[in-house]
C-alpha positions in Angstrom: 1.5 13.2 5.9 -0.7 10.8 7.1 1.3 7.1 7.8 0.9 3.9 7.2 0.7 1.0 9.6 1.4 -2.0 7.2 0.4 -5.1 9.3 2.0 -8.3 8.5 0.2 -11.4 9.9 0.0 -15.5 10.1 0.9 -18.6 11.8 4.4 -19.2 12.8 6.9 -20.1 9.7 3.7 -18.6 7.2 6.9 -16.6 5.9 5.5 -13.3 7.6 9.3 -12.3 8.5 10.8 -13.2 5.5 8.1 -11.3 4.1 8.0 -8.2 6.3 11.6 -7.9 6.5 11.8 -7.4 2.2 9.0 -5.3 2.5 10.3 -3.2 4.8 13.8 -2.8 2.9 12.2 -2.3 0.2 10.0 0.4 1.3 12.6 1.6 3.3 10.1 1.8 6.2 11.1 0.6 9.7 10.0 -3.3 10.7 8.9 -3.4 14.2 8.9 -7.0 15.4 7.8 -8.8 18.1 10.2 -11.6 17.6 13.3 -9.2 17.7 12.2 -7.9 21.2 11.4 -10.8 22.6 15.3 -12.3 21.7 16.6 -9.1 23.0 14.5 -9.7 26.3 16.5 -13.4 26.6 19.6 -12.1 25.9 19.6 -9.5 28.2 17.5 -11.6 31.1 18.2 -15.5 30.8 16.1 -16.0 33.5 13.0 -14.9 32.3 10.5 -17.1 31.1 8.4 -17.4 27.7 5.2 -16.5 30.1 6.9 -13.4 30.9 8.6 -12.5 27.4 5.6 -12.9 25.6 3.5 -10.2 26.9 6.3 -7.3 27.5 7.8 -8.1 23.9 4.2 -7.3 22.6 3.9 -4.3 24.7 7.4 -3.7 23.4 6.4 -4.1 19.9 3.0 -2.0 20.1 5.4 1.3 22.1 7.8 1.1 19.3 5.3 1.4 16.7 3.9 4.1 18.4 6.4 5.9 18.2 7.8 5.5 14.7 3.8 6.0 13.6 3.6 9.3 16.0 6.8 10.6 14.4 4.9 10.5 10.8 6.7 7.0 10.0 5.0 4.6 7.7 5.7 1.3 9.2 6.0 -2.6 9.1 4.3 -4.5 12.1 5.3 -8.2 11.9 4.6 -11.0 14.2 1.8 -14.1 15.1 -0.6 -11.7 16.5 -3.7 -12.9 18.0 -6.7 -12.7 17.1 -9.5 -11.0 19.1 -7.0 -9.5 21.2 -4.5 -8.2 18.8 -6.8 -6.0 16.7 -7.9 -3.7 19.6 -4.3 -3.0 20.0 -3.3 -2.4 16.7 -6.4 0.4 15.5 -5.6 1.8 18.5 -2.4 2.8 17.7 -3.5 3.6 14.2 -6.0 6.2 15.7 -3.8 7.4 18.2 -1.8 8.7 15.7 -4.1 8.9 12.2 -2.5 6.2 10.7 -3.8 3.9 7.4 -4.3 0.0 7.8 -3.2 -2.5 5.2 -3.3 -6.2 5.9 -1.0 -8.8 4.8 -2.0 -12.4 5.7 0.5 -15.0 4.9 -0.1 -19.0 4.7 0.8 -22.2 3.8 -0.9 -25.4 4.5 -0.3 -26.9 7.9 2.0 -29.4 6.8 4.3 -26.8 5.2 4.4 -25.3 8.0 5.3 -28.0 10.5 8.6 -28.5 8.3 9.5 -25.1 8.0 9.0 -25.2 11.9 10.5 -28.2 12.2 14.1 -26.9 10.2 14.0 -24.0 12.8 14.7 -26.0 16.1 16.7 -27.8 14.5 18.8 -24.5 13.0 18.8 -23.5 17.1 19.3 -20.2 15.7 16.1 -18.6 17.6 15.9 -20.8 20.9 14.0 -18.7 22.7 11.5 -17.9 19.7 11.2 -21.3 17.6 9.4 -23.6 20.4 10.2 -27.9 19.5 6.9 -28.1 21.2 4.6 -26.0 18.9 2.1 -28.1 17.0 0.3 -26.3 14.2 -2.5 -28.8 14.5 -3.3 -28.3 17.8 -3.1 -23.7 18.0 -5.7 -22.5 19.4 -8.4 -20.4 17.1 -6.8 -17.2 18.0 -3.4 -17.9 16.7 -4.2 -16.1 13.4 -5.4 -19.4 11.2 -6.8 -16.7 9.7 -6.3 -12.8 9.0 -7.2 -10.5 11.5 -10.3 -8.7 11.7 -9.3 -5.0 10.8 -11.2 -2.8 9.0 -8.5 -2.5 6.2 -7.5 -3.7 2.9 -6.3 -7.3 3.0 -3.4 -9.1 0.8 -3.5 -13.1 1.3 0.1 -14.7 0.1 0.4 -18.0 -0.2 4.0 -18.8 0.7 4.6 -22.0 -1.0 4.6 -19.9 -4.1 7.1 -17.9 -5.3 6.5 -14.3 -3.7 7.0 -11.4 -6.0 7.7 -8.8 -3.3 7.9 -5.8 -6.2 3.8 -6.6 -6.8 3.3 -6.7 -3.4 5.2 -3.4 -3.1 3.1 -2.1 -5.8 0.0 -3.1 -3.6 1.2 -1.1 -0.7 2.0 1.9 -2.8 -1.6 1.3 -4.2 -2.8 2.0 -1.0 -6.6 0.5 -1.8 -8.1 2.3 0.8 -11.4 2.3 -0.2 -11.4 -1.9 -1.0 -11.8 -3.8 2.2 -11.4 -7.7 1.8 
């Protein structure tokens, strides 16, 4: 059976966790995350810096998926990739291991996003993930403002509305493989 590598994508607090992580449940398909990696990083080396987390818990993110993909595993890849960078990364794994590309962007206007940001730090809950510096405003272009450029069917979800996960299940099960957005 040929997988599925269903990537989840946006600006930080679009809702692409929230999203990925019902998705994934109910899919029942594993959700590889960068974010998860990179707390498990902290927790295990304090000392390490953001610099330093970023990259390996991307590499970390991009191995796992392999793996779960290699072993015939449909899969949920979740996190604020970047763009021009992030794409070469991702169809390489899906043609490693003759997995199928869908796309799920995920937005909100920048204000929206600033408070949802905003209600993080000030949770603490994710110290080493939810930054009191980030400005939405000022990410640079490749910061996923806007859906990566894979050659796959594309969902856009506008997360100030209420999200119906079972039609966006139905999507995925859809698999529109021959519509590219």
């Amino acid at each position: 059976m040929t997988p599925i590598l269903l990537v989840v994508s946006g600006l930080p607090a679009s809702g692409k966790t929230w999203l990925g992580t019902q998705l994934a449940a109910q899919l029942r398909w594993p959700n590889v995350t960068k974010d998860d990696y990179k707390q498990l990083l902290h927790d295990g080396l304090p000392d390490l810096t953001n610099t330093q987390s970023g990259p390996l818990s991307f590499r970390l993110m991009y191995h796992v998926a392999g793996i779960t993909l290699a072993a015939g595993i449909n899969t949920v890849l979740e996190t604020h990739f970047h763009r021009g960078v992030s794409e070469g990364h991702i169809q390489a794994a899906a043609e490693a291991h003759g997995a199928r590309l869908l796309q799920i962007f995920c937005h909100a206007p920048t204000a929206e996003l600033a408070r949802r940001h905003a209600a993080r730090v000030a949770a603490g809950l994710r110290p080493y993930i939810d930054h009191a510096s980030l400005d939405h405003d000022d990410l640079p272009d490749h910061c996923c403002h806007t859906p990566l450029n894979l050659a796959a069917p594309l969902l856009r979800v506008d997360t100030t509305q209420p999200v119906d996960v079972a039609e966006i299940v139905t999507w995925v099960r859809s698999a529109p493989w021959s519509a590219v957005d």
